[in-house]
Structure formats: C-alpha cells, structure tokens
VOGU-3710 file (C-alpha; in Angstrom, 3 decimals, decimal comma):
1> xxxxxxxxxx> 0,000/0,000/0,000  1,248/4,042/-0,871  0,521/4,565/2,829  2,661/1,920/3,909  5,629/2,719/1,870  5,384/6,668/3,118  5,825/5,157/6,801  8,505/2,602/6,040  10,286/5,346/4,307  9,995/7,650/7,054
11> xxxxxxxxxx> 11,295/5,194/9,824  14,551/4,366/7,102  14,443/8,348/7,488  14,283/8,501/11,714  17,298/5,909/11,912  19,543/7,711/9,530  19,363/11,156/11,331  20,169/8,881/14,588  22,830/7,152/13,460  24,063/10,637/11,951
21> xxxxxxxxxx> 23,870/12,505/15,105  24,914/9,664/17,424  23,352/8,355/20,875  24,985/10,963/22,704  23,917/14,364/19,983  27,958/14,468/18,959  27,180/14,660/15,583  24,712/17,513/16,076  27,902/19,389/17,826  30,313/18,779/14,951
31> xxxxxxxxxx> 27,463/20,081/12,431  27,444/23,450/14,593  31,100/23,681/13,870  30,977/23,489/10,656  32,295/27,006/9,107  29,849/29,638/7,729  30,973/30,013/4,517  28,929/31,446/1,747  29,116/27,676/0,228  27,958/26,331/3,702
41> xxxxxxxxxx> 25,063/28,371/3,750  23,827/27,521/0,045  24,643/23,986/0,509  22,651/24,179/3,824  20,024/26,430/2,294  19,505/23,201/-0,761  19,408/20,874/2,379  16,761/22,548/4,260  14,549/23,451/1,169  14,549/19,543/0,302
51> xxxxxxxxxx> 14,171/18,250/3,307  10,821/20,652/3,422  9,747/19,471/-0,047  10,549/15,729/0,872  8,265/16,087/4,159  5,592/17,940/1,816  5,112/15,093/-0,950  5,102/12,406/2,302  2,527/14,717/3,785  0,964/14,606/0,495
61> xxxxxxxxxx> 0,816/11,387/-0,074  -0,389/10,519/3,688  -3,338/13,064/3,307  -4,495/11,416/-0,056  -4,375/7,876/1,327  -6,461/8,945/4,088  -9,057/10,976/2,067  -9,244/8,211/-0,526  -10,143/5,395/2,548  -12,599/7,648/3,962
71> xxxxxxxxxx> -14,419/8,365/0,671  -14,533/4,537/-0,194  -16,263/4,379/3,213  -18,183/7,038/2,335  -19,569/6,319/-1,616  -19,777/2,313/-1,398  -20,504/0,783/-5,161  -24,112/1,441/-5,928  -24,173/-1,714/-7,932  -22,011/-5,362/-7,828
81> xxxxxxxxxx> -18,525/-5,646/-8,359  -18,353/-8,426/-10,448  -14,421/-10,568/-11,294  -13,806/-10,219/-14,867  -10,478/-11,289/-16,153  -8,800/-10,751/-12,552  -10,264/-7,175/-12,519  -12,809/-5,966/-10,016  -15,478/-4,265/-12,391  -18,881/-2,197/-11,359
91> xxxxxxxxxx> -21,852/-2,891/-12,555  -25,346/-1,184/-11,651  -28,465/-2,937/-12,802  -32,249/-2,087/-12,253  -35,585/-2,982/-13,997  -37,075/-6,261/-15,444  -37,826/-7,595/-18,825  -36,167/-8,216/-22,437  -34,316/-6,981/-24,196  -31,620/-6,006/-21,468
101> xxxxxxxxxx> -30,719/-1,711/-21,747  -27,112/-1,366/-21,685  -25,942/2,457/-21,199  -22,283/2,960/-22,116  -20,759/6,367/-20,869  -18,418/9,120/-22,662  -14,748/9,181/-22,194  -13,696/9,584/-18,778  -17,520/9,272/-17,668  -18,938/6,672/-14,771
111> xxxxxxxxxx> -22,492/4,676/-14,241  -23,095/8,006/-12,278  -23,672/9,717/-15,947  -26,318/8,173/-16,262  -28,118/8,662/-12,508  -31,216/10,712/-13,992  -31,745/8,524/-17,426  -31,255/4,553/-15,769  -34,429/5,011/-13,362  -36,667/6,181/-15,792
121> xxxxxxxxxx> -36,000/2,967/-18,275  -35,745/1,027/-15,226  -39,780/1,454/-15,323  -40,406/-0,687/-18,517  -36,896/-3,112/-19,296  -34,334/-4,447/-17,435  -30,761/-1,813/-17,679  -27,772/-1,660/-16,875  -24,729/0,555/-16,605  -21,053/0,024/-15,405
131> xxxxxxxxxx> -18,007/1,758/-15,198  -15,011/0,420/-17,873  -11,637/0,014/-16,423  -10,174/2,466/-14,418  -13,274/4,726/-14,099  -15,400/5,094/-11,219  -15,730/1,642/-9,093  -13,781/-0,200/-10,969  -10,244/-1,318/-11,286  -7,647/-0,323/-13,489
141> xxxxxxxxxx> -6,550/-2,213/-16,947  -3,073/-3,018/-17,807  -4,187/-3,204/-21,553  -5,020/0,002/-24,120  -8,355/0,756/-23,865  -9,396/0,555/-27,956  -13,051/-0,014/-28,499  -12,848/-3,470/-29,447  -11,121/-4,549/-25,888  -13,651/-2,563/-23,920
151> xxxxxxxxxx> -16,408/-4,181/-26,479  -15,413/-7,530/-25,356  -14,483/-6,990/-21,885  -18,133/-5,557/-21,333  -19,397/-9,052/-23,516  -17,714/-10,729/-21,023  -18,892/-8,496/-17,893  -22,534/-9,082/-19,452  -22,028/-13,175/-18,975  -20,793/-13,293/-15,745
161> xxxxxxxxxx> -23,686/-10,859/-14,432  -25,952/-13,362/-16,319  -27,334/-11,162/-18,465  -27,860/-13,183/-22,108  -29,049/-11,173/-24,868  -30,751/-9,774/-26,765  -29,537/-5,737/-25,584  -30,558/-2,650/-26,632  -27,587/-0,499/-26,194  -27,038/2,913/-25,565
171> xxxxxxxxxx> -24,370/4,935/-25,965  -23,037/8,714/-25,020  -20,172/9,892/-27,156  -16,757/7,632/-27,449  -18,931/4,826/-26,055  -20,652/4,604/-29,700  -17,062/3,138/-30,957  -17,781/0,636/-28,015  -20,947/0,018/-28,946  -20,452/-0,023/-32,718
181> xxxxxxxxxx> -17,674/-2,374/-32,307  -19,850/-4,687/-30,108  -22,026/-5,059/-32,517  -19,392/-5,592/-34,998  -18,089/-8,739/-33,023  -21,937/-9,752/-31,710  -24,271/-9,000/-34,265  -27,191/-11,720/-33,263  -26,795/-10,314/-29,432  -27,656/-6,536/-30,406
191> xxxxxxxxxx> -31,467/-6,083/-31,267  -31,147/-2,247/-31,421  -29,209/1,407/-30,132  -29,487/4,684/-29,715  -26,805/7,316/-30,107  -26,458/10,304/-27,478  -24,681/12,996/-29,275  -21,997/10,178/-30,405  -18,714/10,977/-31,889  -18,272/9,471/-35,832
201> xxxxxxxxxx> -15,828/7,139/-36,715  -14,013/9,645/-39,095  -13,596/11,996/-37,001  -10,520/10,256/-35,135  -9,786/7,888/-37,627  -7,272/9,477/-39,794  -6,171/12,373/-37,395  -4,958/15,480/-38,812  -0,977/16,855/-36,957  -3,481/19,216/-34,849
211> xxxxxxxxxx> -5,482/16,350/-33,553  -2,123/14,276/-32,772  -0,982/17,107/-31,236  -4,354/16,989/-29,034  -3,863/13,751/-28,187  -0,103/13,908/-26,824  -0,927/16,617/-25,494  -4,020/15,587/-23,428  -2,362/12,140/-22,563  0,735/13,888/-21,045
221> xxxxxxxxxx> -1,873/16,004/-19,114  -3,554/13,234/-17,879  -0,222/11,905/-16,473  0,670/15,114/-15,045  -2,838/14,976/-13,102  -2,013/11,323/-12,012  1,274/12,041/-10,384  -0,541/15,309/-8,803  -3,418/12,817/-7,231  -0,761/10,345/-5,813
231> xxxxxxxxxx> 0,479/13,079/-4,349  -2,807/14,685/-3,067  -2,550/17,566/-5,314  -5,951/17,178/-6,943  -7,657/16,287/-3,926  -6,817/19,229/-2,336  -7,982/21,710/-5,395  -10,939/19,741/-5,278  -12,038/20,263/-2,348  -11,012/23,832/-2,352
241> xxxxxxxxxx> -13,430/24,589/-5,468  -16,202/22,644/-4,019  -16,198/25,491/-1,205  -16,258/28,188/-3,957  -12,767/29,623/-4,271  -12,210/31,699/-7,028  -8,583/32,105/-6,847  -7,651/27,951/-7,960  -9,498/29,092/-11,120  -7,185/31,674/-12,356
251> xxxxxxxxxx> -4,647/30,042/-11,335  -5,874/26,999/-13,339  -6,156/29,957/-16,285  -2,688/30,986/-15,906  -0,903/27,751/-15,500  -2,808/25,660/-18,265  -4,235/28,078/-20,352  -7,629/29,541/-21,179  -8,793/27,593/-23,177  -8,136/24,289/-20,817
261> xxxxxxxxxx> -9,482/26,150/-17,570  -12,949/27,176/-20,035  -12,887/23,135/-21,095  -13,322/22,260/-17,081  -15,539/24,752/-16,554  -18,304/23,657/-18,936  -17,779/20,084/-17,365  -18,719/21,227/-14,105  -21,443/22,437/-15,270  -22,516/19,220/-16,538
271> xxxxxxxxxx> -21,635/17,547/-13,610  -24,124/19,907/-11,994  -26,811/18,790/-13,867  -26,161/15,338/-11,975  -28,429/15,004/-8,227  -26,606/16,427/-5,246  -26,071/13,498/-3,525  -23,389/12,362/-6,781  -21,580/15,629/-6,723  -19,479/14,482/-3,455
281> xxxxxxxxxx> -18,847/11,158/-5,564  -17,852/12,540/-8,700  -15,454/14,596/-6,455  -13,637/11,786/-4,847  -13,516/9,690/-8,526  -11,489/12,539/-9,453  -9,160/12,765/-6,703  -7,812/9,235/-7,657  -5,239/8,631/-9,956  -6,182/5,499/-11,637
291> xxxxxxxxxx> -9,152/8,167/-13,193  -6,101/10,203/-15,150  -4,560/7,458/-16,109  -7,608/5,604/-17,653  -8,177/8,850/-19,642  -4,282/8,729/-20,688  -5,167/4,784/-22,345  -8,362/6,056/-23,824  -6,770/9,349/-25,283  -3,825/7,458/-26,646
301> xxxxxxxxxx> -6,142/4,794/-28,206  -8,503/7,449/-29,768  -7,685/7,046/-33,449  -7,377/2,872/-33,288  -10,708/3,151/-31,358  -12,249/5,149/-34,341  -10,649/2,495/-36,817  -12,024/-0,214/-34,838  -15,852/1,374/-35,181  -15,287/2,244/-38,634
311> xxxxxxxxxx> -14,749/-1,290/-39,486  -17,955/-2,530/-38,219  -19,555/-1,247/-41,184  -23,434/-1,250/-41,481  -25,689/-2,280/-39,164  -28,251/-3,282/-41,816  -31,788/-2,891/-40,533  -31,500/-2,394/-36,736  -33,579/-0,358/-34,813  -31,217/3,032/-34,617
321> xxxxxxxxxx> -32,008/6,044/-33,240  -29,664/9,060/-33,139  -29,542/12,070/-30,675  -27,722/14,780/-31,438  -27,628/18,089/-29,422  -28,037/21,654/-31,134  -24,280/23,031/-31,267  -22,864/21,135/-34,021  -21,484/22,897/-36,853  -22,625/21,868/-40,260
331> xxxxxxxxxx> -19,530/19,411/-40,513  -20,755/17,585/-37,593  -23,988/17,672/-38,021  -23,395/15,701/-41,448  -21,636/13,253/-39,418  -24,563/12,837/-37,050  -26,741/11,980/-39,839  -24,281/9,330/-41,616  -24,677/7,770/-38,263  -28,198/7,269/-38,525
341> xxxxxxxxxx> -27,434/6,052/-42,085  -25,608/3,286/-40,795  -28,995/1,264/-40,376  -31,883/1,225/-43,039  -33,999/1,834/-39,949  -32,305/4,639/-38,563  -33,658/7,650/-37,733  -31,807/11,308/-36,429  -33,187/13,900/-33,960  -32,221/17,151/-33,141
351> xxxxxxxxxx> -32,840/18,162/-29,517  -33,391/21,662/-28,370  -32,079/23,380/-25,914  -29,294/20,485/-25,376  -25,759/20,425/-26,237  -23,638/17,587/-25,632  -24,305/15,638/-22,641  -27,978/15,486/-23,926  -28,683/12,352/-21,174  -28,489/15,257/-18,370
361> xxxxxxxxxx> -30,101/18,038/-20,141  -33,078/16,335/-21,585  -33,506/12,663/-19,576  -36,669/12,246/-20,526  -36,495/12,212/-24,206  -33,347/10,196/-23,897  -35,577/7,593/-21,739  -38,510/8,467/-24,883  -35,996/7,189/-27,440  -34,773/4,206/-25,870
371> xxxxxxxxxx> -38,703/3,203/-25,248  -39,009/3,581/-28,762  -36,026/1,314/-29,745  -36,836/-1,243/-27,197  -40,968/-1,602/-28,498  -38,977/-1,918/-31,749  -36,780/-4,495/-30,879  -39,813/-6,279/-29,386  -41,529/-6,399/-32,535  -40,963/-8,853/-35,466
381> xxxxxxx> -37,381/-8,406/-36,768  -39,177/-7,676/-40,449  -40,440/-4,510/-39,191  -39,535/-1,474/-41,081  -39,190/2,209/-39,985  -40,014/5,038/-42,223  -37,875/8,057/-42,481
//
C-alpha cells in the first residue's frame, strides 16, 4: 500500500538522522562547527529546502491515502462488483424484462452519468450501466483501452452478471465506438441502439498533426494529473473549489491556459446537472489517480478506437435512433446523420435546448428514445421504420 511505503520510508528516514547525530547528539555538535561560509550556507540552504519538499510530498501522499479510505467508506458501489479477467469491475443494474438496456458512458464518464436517465428505463426493461476500467468503481486495466477490448471486456462483464441477450444499447459519445464495435463482433446479441450525441468514426480515424498534437498533449496532461493525485494535489484543489474559491481558477487559467481552464468549466457544469447526492462522488472519482490514467489509455487509443468502429460497417436494418444536441457545426452535423445512415432503420433527432451531454439536459427524451427502440426491438425483426 502508498501509505505503507510513506511510513517505512519515514522510519529508514528517523534511523539515519540517529545514526548521523549519534546516541549521545555528537554529531549535532560537529554540524554546529561546521564554518559559515557562503558555500555552507547555500549547501545548507539546498538541504533545508529539500528536506521541506521531501516532508511535503510524504505529507501529500499521507493526506491522499487517508481521504481516498474515507471516501470509499463514504460512496460504497451502488451496484455489484463483479471478477472479470482478474479485474474488479462495477456494474449497476435495475428494472425487469427483455431486451436487457445497456448504457455505455463518454470518455472519462462513470455509471453516475447516467443517474437521472437509468431510473426512468428502469420502469419498462431491465438496464444496466457500469463503469469500464479504471473509471469510477472499478479497477484499473493493464491493456489500451481501444473499443474493441472494452467491447469484449463488457461481452464478457454481461455473462458473468448473467445477463444473455438480446440488448438494446445505448451509448453517449466515445462509447458509440464501443458500442459499434460490439455489434461488430456480436451482431445476433444486439437487437437495437441509440446514439447520445456520439462521436463518428471519421472523425478520429485518420487524425490530422493538430489532432495528434491533441492527443499527446491531453495524454501527457492526464499523467501530469495522475502524479498530482498520488500526491494529493488534486484532492486538495478539489475540495477547495467545491467550497467556492475563485482564486484555484485563475490560477488553473494561468498555468494551463484559457482555453483548458474554459474546457473544465463547462464540465462542471454538466456535472451539476447530476443530483446532489453524486456531486461528493464525482469529487472523490477525481481525486484518484487510476481516473487520469484511464483517460491517458483512452486518449492514446482514440484514433485505433475510431478504426475499430469504422470497421464494423453497417448495421443493416437495426432499430437506430440518433440524438444529437443543437451546437454542431454543419460538418458535424453531417456526421450525425451518416450515423443514422448506418442502419436502413435509422432515424436522427435534433434536440433543443441540449448540447452535448444530452442524457443530463433532456432525460426524458433520452428515456422516450430508448422506449421507442426497445418496443422496436420487441416487434418482429421484419419490421420497417419510415424516415
């Protein structure tokens, strides 16, 4: 355990300065003598400034062990933690009936995404949401996180829950790669989906220098922000914003930019959207840094993860829906609507008044459209939609 080392190193630490000094403080005497030189007094300067920064990344690292033990005690899973592959993974399932709902979450998003949307289907099918590796309750991968391993680690997840097909599944943003490369490898399982404001395939595919540059730049952030959790860093700014202080947010301005501080901003406002009670949550997810370092593998896999969803081609006549929120520019908007293409029964909506986390700003159309996919999926697999 982190906490463990941090005390065995700081015992090695108390024996050395004994042994130094000597039973009887001699050593403390012959340090007095030394002569005040203007080298002496840098060299002792150095000396005392490490020691100080030593003792503040122990501190550090004591204060985020003990946060992160109280907060597991605090925000127990709100589902099962289910063995897959010698990883502890989190599922959360509610509702009866068939076709089984499964709701896949955006990059870097947890089962709590989806805390207003789940109880509403929960009234007429069985669903389920979980958190991939690394994110939220459950453990951290080893492996890059491309679509098509997340695709069949969730396959897997779905068969040790017991949960056989068919599934309607649903999908916020990256998690239509997943989803699209699930039902690339599982075609018979998948008996229809809806899209919330999903990202297209070509998007990340074939990435332009500016987008490469995005993503070594955001996955060297993301380690940054791990190394700055183990430390207790982010825990600490955390909690500081939660109490309102405006001064870590110009300092998050200065030190990463604009633009990046702006980027944070709008997801705490989403995050605000979420019920009270899963603000705390979100807060300690965040403060871990297994949570940066899943965003690192999903960042770095981006453009084999497109690939990977591209290659799935059609999805013939499934039942398809597509939600796409207001703010897309006329590029993306195209995209949204190729999407829908994808399945002779596909159909595209525009929602008002919603931008891109669509599942928090309008739950109850997002709970509408997967009604309308699962009634669909219920029906005779010869039935056509009209555009």
């Amino acid at each position: 355990m982190p906490g463990d080392e941090s005390l065995i190193l700081l015992r090695h630490l108390s024996t050395t300065v004994r042994e130094w000094l000597g039973a009887d403080g001699r050593g403390l005497d012959d340090m007095l003598r030394f002569e005040t030189t203007p080298m002496a007094t840098v060299l002792w300067i150095g000396l005392a400034l490490a020691g100080a920064f030593l003792l503040l990344i122990l501190a550090g690292m004591v204060y985020q062990q003990v946060g992160a033990a109280a907060d597991a005690r605090r925000h127990p899973p709100r589902g099962r933690i289910i063995e897959v592959a010698g990883r502890s993974v989190h599922i959360h399932m509610t509702g009866e009936g068939s076709p089984t709902v499964v709701l896949e979450s955006g990059m870097g998003a947890s089962t709590l995404s989806w805390s207003v949307v789940q109880p509403r289907v929960a009234d007429f099918a069985r669903v389920v949401s979980y958190d991939r590796a690394g994110v939220g309750w459950s453990g951290l991968a080893q492996t890059p996180r491309t679509a098509v391993a997340i695709a069949e680690e969730l396959h897997a997840l779905l068969a040790e829950a017991g949960l056989a097909g068919p599934y309607v599944l649903v999908g916020h943003s990256f998690g239509a790669y997943v989803l699209l490369a699930f039902s690339g490898r599982y075609p018979d399982e998948v008996q229809g989906m809806v899209l919330v404001d999903a990202i297209h395939p070509d998007e990340w595919r074939s990435p332009t220098p500016q987008q490469l540059r995005t993503i070594r730049v955001g996955a060297r952030y993301a380690r940054v922000a791990a190394w700055l959790a183990q430390m207790g860093f982010v825990r600490f700014c955390l909690a500081r914003l939660a109490r309102g202080s405006p001064r870590l947010g110009r300092a998050a301005s200065r030190a990463f930019g604009e633009g990046t501080a702006s980027a944070a901003r709008r997801i705490a406002g989403e995050i605000r959207k979420l019920p009270r009670d899963a603000w705390p949550i979100v807060r300690a997810f965040w403060s871990l840094p297994k949570s940066f370092l899943s965003l690192e593998q999903h960042v770095e896999a981006l453009p084999v993860s497109a690939a990977q969803a591209a290659a799935a081609g059609s999805l013939g006549s499934l039942p398809l829906l597509v939600l796409s929120g207001n703010h897309h520019s006329l590029e993306r908007m195209a995209e949204q609507k190729a999407l829908a293409a994808l399945s002779t029964r596909g159909k595209h909506l525009v929602v008002k008044e919603s931008e891109h986390w669509i599942h928090l700003d309008q739950p109850e159309l997002v709970a509408w459209a997967i009604r309308e996919v699962v009634q669909a999926g219920r029906l005779e697999r010869n039935a056509v939609w009209v555009n």
